[in-house]
LOPA-989748 format. One record per residue (C-alpha): x, y, z. Coordinates in nm, 2 decimals. Each point is the difference from the previous one (the first is absolute). Example, Ala and Ser with C-alpha at 12.3 -4.5 7.8 and 13.67 -1.06 7.14 Angstrom:
residues 2
((1.23,-0.45,0.78))
((0.14,0.34,-0.07))
//
This chain:
residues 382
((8.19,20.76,12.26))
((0.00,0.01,-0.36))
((-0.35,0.06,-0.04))
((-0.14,-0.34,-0.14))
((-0.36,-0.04,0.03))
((-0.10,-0.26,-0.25))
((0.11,-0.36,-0.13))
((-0.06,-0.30,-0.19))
((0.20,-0.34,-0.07))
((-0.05,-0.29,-0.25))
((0.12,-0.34,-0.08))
((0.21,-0.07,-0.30))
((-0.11,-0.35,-0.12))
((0.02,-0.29,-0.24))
((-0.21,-0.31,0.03))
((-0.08,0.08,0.32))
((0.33,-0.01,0.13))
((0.15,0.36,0.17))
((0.31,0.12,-0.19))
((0.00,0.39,0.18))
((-0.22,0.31,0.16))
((-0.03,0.29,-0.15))
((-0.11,0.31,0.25))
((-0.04,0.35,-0.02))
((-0.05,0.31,0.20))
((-0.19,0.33,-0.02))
((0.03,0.34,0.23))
((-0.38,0.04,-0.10))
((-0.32,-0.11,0.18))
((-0.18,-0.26,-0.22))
((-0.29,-0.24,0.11))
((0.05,-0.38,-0.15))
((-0.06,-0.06,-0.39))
((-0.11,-0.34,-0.03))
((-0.01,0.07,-0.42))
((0.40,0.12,0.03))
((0.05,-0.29,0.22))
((-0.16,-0.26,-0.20))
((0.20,0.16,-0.32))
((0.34,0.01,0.14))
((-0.06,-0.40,0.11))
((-0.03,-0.07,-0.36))
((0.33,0.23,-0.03))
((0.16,-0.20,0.24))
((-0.09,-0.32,-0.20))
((0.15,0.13,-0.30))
((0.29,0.10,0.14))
((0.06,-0.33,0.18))
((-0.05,-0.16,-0.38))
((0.23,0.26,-0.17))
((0.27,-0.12,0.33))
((-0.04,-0.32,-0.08))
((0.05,0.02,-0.35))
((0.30,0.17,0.03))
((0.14,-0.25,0.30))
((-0.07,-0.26,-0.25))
((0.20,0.17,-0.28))
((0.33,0.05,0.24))
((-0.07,-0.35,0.15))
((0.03,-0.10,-0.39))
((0.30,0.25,-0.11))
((0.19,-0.13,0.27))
((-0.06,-0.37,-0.09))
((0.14,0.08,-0.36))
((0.30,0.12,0.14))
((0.07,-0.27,0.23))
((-0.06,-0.26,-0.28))
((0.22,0.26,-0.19))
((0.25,0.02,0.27))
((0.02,-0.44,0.00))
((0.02,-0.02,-0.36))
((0.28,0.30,-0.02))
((0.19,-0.25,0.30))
((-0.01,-0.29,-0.17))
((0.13,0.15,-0.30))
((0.29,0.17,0.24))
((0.06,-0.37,0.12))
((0.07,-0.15,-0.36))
((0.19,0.30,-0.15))
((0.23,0.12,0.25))
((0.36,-0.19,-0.12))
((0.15,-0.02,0.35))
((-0.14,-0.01,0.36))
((0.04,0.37,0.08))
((-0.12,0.11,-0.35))
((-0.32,-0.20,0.05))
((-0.05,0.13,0.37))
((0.05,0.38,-0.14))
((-0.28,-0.07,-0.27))
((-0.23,-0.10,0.23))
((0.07,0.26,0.31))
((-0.04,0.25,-0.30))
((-0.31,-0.17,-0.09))
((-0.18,0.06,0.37))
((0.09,0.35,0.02))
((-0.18,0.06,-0.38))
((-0.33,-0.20,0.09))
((-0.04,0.06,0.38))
((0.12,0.36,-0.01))
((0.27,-0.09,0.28))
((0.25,0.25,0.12))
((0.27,-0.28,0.00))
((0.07,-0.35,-0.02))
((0.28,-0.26,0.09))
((0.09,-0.30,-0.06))
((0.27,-0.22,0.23))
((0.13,-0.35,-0.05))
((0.13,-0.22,0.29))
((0.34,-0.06,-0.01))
((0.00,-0.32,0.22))
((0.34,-0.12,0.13))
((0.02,0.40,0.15))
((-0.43,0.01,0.07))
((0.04,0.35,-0.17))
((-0.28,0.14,-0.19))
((0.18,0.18,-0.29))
((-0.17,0.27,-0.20))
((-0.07,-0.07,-0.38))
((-0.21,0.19,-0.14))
((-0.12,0.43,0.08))
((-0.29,0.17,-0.18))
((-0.19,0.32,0.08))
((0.12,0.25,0.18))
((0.35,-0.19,0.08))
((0.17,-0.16,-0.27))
((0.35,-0.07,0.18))
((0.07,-0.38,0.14))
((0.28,0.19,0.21))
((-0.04,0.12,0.38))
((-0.08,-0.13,0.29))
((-0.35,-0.21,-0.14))
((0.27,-0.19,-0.23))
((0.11,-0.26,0.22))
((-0.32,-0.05,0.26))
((0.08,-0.27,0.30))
((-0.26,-0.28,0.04))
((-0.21,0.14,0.32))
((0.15,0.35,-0.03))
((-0.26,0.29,-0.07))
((-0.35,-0.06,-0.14))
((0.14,-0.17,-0.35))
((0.17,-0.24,0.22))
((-0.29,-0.07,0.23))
((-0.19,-0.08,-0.30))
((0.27,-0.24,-0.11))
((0.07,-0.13,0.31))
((-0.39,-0.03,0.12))
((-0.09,-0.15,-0.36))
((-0.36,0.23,0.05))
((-0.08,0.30,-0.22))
((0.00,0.37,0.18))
((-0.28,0.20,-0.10))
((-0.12,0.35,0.09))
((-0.17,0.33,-0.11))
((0.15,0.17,0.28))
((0.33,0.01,-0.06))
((0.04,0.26,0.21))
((-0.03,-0.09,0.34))
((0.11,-0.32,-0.10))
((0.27,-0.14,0.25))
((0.18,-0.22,-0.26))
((0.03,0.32,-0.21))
((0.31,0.11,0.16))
((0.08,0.34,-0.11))
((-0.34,0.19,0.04))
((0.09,0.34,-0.08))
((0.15,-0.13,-0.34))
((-0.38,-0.19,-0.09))
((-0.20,0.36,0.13))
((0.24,0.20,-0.19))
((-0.04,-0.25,-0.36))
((-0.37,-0.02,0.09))
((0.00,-0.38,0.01))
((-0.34,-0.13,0.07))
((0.04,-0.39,-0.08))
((0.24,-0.32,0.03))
((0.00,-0.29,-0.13))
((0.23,-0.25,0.08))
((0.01,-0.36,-0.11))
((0.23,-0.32,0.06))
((0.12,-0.16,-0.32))
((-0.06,-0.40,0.06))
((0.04,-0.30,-0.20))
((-0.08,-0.36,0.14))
((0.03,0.12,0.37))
((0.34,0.16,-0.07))
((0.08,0.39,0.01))
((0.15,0.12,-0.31))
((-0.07,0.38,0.03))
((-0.19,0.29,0.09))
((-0.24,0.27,-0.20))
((-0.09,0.31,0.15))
((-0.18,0.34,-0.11))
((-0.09,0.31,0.18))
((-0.32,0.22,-0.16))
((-0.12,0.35,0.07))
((-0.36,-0.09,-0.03))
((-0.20,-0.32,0.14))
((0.03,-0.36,-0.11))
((-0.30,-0.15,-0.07))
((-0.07,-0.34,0.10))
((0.03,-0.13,-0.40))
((0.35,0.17,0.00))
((0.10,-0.14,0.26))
((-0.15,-0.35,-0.11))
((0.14,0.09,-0.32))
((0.36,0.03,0.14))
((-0.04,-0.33,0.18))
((-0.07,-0.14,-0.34))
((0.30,0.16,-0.14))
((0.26,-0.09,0.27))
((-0.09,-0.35,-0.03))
((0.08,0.01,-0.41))
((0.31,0.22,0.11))
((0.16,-0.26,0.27))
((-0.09,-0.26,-0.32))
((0.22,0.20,-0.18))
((0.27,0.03,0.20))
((0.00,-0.37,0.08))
((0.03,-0.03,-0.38))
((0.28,0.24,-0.11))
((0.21,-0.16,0.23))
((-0.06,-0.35,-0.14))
((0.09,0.12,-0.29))
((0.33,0.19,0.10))
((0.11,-0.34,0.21))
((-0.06,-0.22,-0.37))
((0.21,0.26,-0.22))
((0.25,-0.07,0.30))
((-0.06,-0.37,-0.04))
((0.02,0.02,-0.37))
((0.29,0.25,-0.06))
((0.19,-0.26,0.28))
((-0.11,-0.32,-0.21))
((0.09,0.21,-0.31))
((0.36,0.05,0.12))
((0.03,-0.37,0.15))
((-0.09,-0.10,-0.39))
((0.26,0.21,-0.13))
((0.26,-0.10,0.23))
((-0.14,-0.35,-0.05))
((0.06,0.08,-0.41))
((0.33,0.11,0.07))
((0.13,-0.32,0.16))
((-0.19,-0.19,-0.25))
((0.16,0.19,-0.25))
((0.34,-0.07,0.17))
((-0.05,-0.35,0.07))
((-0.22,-0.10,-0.36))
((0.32,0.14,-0.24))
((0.32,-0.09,0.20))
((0.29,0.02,-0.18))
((0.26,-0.29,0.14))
((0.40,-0.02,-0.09))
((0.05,-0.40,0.00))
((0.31,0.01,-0.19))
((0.28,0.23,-0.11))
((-0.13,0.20,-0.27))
((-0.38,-0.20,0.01))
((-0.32,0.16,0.17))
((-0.29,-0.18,0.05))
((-0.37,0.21,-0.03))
((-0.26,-0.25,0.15))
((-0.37,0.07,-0.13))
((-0.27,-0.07,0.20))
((-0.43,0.06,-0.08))
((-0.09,0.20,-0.31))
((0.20,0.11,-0.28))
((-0.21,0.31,-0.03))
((0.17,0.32,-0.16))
((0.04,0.22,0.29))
((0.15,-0.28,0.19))
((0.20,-0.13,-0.29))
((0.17,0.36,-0.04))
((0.11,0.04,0.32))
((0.19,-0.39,0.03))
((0.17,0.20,-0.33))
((0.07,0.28,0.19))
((0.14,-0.16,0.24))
((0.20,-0.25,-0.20))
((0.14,0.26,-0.20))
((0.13,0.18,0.31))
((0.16,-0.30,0.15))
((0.15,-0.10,-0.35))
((0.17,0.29,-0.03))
((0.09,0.05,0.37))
((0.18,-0.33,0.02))
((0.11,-0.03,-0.35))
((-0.19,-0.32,-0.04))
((0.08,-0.20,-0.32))
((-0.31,-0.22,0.07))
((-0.39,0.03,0.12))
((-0.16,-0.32,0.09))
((-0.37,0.05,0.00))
((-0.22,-0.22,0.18))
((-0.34,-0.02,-0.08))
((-0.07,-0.35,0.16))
((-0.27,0.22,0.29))
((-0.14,0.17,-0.27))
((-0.36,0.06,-0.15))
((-0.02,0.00,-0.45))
((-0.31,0.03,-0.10))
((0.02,0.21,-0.31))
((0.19,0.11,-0.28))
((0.08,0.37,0.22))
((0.14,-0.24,0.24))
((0.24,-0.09,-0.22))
((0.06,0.29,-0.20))
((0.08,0.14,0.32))
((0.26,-0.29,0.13))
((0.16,0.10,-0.37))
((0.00,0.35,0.04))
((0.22,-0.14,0.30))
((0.24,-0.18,-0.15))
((0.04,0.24,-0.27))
((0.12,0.27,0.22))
((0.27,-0.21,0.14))
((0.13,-0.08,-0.32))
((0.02,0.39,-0.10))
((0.23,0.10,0.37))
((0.17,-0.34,-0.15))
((-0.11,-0.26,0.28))
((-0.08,-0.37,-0.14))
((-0.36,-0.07,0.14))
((-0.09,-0.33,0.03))
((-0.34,-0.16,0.11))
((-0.07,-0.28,0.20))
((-0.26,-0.16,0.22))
((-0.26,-0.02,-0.32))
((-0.22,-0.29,0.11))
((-0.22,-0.16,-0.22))
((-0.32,0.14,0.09))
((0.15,0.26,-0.10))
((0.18,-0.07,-0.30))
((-0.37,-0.16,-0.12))
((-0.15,0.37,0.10))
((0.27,0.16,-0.25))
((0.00,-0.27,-0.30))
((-0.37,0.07,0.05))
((0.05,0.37,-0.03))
((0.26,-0.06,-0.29))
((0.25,0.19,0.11))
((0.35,-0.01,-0.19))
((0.28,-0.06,0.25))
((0.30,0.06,-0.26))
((0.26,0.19,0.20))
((-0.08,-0.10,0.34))
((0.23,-0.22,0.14))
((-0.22,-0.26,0.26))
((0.12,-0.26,0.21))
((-0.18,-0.22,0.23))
((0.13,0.10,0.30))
((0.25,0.21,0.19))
((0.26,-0.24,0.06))
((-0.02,-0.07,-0.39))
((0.05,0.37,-0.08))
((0.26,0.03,0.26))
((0.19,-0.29,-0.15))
((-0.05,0.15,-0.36))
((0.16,0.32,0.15))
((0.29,-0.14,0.16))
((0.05,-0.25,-0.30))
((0.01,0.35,-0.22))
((0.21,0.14,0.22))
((0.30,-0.29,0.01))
((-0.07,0.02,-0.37))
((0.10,0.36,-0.04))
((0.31,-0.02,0.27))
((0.13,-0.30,-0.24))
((-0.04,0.22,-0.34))
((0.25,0.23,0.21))
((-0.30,0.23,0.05))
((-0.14,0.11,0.33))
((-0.39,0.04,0.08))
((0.02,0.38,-0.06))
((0.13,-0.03,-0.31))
((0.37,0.11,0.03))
((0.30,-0.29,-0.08))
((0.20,-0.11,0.25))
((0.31,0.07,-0.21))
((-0.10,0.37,-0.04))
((-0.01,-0.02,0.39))
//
């Protein structure tokens, strides 16, 4: 019918082994060349070397990207600063290397068994719509997740897990690959990509590879967001702990009209020191307080701050015009300060609070019979 009257076919090969046929076709009359045919043997040896060679060279091409595609993951795994930042990094990352039309990432959300959509790259970007929140067992993202097996085809369409065919004929989507995120036998997510060309089988492997590192990931983001949550929780437990030490280390006590008592317990360290001041100052001029007993009998000297610091004490009372007196100095302590030579002149000491209470009261029948009161003001003018 179309007026063909002569042919001849040869192999295309490489070591022996048959990589194609090659055949053509003639509308002339022609006897046999045995010389053409020997010749165009030879052709079809060098063309099954020149196939090779350039199978080879893809073969090779497409292992640098997939070792380009790992490392560019594992850098997405370290740099991302929260979970969905690092998920977007790396669903970006399999659309550059493996040419994908899109890719997804979704994390299990457990106490629901809801697969919820963190991360969009490609040809959707949005982590809105119906894909966002994805059932466990509902569609072919939730098969995967509930199934715990990879989906895999280069026939998407035609595919009966691909749901909406005339959307995948109309996009052109050739591929899927769909992979459950797992971490010691436990679901934590699902990674997914859809290609308009074929996945070869070191993509695909490559992609295994990946979700494994990606699930890894995952597992550690959210070990780290649960110790900032243990840590910011211990950090507000120490600092309400603080507070009620605070409270509880620099009491101020009334024990007598007119006398306050300031209790030191631990270190006399600066910041510590300024705030029993603080506070003694406020209570001194809150109740009117004639007298400050401060009671160091609980408390740590070890240096000369230590001390300068009890002073800077006493010498603030003395300025709002409270008598401070010291007590509870034991002798380990008063060895620690004649070691330190410090110079106690103007700081009234006593042993011990009942002492300084009975030096008080003593003062204070003392002024009532000079006809003066504690405050100051005679009891004539009165």
């Amino acid at each position: 019918k179309e007026g063909l009257h002569g042919a001849f076919a040869f192999p295309v090969t490489f070591r022996s082994e048959i990589l194609g046929v090659m055949e053509f076709f003639s509308r002339e009359l022609r006897e046999p060349d045995e010389d053409v045919l020997t010749m165009m043997a030879s052709v079809g040896t060098q063309i099954g070397q020149f196939i090779e060679r350039k199978l080879a060279e893809e073969a090779q091409a497409e292992q640098s990207r997939m070792a380009a595609l790992g490392a560019d993951i594992g850098t997405a795994l370290i740099q991302g600063d929260s979970l969905r930042d690092m998920l977007q990094r790396c669903a970006d990352t399999l659309v550059k290397h493996l040419d994908a039309a899109f890719a997804r990432v979704w994390t299990l959300e457990a106490k629901e068994n809801v697969l919820e959509l963190q991360a969009s790259a490609g040809l959707y970007t949005h982590l809105d719509g119906t894909h966002s929140r994805v059932p466990v067992g509902r569609f072919k993202i939730g098969l995967i997740a509930e199934e715990r097996q990879a989906h895999l085809t280069n026939s998407v369409v035609g595919d009966e897990r691909v749901g909406d065919q005339d959307w995948a004929k109309r996009e052109g989507m050739v591929a899927f690959a769909g992979y459950p995120l797992i971490v010691d036998n436990r679901l934590v997510g699902v990674m997914a990509m859809f290609s308009r060309h074929t996945l070869t089988q070191a993509a695909l492997e490559a992609m295994e590879s990946v979700a494994n590192g990606i699930a890894l990931g995952i597992e550690r983001k959210r070990a780290e967001q649960i110790l900032r949550e243990q840590t910011a929780a211990l950090a507000r437990l120490n600092e309400e702990r603080g507070r009620m030490i605070e409270e509880v280390s620099t009491p101020v006590v009334p024990v007598w009209r007119g006398v306050l008592i300031l209790p030191i317990i631990g270190s006399l360290d600066t910041e510590r020191m300024q705030r029993a001041t603080d506070t003694a100052m406020r209570e001194v001029m809150r109740t009117n307080a004639h007298s400050c007993i401060i009671d160091i009998t609980g408390a740590r000297i070890v240096d000369s701050q230590a001390v300068a610091n009890l002073s800077n004490l006493v010498s603030a009372l003395k300025l709002i015009g409270a008598e401070a007196i010291v007590t509870g100095v034991t002798a380990h302590a008063a060895h620690t300060l004649v070691g330190l030579g410090v110079d106690f002149t103007g700081m009234k000491t006593r042993r011990t609070l009942a002492e300084a209470l009975a030096d008080i009261i003593k003062s204070q029948s003392q002024s009532n019979k000079d006809g003066y009161s504690t405050n100051g003001i005679t009891e004539k003018s009165r």
